[in-house]
C-alpha positions as CSV (number, residue, x, y, z in Angstrom):
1,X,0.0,13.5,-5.6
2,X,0.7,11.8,-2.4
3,X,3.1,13.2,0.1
4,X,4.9,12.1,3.2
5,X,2.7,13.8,5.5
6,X,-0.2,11.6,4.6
7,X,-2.3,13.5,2.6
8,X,-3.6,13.2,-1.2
9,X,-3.1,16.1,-3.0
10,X,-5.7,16.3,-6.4
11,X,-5.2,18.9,-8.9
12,X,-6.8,20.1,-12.6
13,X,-4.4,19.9,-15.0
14,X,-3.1,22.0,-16.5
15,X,-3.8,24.7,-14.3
16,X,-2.4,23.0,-11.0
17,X,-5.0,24.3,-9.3
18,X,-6.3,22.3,-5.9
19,X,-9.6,20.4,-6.0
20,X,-9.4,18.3,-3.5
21,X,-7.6,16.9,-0.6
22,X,-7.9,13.2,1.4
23,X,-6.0,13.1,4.6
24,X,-4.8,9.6,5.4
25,X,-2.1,10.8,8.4
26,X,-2.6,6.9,9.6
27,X,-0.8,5.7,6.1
28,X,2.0,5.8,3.6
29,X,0.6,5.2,0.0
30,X,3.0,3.5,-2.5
31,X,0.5,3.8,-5.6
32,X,-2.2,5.9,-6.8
33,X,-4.6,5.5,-9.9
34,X,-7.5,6.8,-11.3
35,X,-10.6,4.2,-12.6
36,X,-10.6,4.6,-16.4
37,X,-13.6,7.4,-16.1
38,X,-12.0,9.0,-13.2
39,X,-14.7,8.3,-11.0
40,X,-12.5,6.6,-8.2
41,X,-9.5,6.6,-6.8
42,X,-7.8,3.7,-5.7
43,X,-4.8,3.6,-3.4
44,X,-2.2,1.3,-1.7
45,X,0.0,1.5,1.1
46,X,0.7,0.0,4.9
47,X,-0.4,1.8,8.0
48,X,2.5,3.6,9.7
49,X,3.9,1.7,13.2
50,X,1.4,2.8,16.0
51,X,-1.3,2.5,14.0
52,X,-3.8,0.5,16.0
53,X,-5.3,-1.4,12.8
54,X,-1.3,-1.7,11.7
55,X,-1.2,-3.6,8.2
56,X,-1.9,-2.2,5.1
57,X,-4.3,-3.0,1.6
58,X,-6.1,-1.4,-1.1
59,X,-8.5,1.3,-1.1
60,X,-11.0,2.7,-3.0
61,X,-12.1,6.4,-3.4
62,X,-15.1,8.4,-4.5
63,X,-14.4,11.6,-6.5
64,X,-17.7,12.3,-6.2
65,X,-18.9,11.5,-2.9
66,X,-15.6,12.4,-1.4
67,X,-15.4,9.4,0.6
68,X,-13.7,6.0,0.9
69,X,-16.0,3.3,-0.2
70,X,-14.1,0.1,0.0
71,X,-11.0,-1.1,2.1
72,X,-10.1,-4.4,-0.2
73,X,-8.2,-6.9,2.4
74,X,-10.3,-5.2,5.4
75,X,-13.6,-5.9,3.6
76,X,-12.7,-9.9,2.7
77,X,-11.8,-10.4,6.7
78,X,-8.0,-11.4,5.6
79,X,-5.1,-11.1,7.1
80,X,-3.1,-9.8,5.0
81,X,0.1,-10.6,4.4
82,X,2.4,-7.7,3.1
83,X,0.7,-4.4,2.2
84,X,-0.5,-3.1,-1.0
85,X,2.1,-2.0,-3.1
86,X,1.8,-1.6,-7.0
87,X,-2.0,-1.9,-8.6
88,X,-3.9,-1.3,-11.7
89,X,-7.6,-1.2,-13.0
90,X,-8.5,-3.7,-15.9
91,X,-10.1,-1.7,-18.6
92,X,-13.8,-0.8,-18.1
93,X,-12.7,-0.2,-14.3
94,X,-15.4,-2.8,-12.8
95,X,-11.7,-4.7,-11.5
96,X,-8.4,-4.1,-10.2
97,X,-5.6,-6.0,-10.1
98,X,-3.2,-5.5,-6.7
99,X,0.0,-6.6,-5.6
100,X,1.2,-7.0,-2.1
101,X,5.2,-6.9,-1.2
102,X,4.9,-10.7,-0.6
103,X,4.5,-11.4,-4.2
104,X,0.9,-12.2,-4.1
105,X,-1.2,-10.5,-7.0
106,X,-5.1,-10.3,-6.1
107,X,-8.2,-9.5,-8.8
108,X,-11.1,-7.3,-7.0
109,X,-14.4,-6.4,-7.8
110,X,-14.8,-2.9,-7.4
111,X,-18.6,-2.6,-7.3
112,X,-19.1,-5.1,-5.0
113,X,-15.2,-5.6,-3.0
114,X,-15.1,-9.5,-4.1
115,X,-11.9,-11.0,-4.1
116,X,-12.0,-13.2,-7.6
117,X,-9.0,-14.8,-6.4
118,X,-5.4,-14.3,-5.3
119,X,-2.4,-15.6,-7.0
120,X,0.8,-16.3,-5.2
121,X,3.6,-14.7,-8.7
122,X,7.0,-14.0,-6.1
123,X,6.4,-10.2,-8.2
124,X,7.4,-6.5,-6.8
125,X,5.7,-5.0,-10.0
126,X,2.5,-5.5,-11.6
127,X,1.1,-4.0,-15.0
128,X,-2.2,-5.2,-17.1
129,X,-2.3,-5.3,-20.5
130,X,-4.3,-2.9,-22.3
131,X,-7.0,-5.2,-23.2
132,X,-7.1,-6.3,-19.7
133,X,-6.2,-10.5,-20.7
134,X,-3.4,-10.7,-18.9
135,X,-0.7,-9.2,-16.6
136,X,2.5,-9.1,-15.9
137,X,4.8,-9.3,-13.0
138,X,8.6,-8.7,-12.6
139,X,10.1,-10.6,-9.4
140,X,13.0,-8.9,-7.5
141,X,15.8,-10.9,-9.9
142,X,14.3,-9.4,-12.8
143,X,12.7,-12.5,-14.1
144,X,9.5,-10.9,-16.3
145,X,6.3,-13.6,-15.9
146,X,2.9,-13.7,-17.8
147,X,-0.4,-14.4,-16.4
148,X,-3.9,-14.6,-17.3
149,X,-6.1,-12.3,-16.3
150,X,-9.4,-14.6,-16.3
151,X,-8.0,-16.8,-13.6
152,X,-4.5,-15.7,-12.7
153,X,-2.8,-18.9,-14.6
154,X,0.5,-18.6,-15.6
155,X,0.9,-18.1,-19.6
156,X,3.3,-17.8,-22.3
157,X,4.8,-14.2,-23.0
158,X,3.7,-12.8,-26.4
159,X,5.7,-14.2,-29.5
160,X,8.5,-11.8,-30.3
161,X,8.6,-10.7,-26.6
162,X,12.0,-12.2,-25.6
163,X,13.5,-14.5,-23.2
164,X,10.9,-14.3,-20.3
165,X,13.4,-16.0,-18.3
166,X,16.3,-13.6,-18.7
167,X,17.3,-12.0,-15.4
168,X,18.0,-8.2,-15.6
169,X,19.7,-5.9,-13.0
170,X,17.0,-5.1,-10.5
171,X,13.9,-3.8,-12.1
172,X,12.6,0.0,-11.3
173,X,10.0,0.2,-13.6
174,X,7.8,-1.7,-16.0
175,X,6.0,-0.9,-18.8
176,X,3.4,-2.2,-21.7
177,X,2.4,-0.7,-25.2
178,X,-1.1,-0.8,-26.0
179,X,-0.8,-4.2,-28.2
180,X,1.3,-6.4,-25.0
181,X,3.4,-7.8,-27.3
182,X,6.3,-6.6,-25.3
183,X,7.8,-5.5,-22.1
184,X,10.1,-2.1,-21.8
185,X,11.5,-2.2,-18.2
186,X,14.4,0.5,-16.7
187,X,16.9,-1.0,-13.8
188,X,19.0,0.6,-11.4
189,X,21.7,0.8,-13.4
190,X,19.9,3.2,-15.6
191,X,19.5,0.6,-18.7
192,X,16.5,0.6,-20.5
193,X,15.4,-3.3,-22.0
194,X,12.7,-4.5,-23.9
């Protein structure tokens, strides 16, 4: 759980009982995931205003070690150009996908921090596929795009998935069933479309 007075807040489930706390005062966080064997934590957000390293990124967490190990955009020497926003690991958890608030989806290396590359998709929200070949963005007009995940190319939606062009109400929320073939997505005016 993140909360607005910069802390993460881990629990066991289902007892709700504390096990661990990371205080980053210096940030808000906009997303939070767990590697697929809930070794790491990886987190996004922008550094709040008086921050003297103001800008923002992707992090990376040990559970075990209880420390930060990698600070994505700080680590590749890049200015960055919006701050982390909505993320994902690729299945296996040796990657993770990121998207800033510009639009621009990156691929990481975890192990290592290497930036496989960076792919400008004009998105505000980013899912992967469950077999990790290719993700998908939804811009701020609703517009749903595919991409693959091998070198960020754009690609053709899955047959049977719809008009990829179609323009929906403004997207809240995107999500993916475990075969890709479609996308289920909620707006703000509290319709549900696949």
């Amino acid at each position: 759980v993140a909360t607005a007075d910069g802390m993460i807040r881990i629990y066991d489930h289902p007892t709700l009982k504390r096990r661990h706390e990371i205080n980053i005062l210096t940030m808000t966080i906009h997303d939070l995931e767990f590697s697929p064997d809930s070794r790491l934590l990886a987190y996004t957000g922008n550094d709040k205003p008086g921050n003297a390293q103001a800008g923002g990124g992707a992090y990376l967490y040990d559970l075990e070690t209880k420390r930060e190990i990698r600070s994505l955009a700080r680590d590749q020497d890049q200015p960055a150009t919006g701050y982390g926003y909505s993320m994902t690991f690729l299945p296996g958890g040796e990657k993770l996908m990121t998207l800033d608030i510009g639009g621009t989806a990156y691929l990481w290396e975890t192990t290592t921090g290497t930036l496989q590359y960076r792919v400008s998709t004009g998105g505000s929200l980013l899912r992967v596929t469950s077999d990790g070949e290719a993700f998908v963005t939804v811009d701020h007009y609703g517009r749903i795009r595919y991409w693959r995940t091998s070198d960020g190319q754009e690609t053709d939606p899955p047959s049977g998935s719809g008009d990829p062009g179609a323009r929906l109400p403004k997207i809240t929320a995107v999500a993916l069933p475990a075969d890709g073939s479609t996308a289920l997505t909620t707006t703000s005016a509290g319709e549900i479309h696949t």
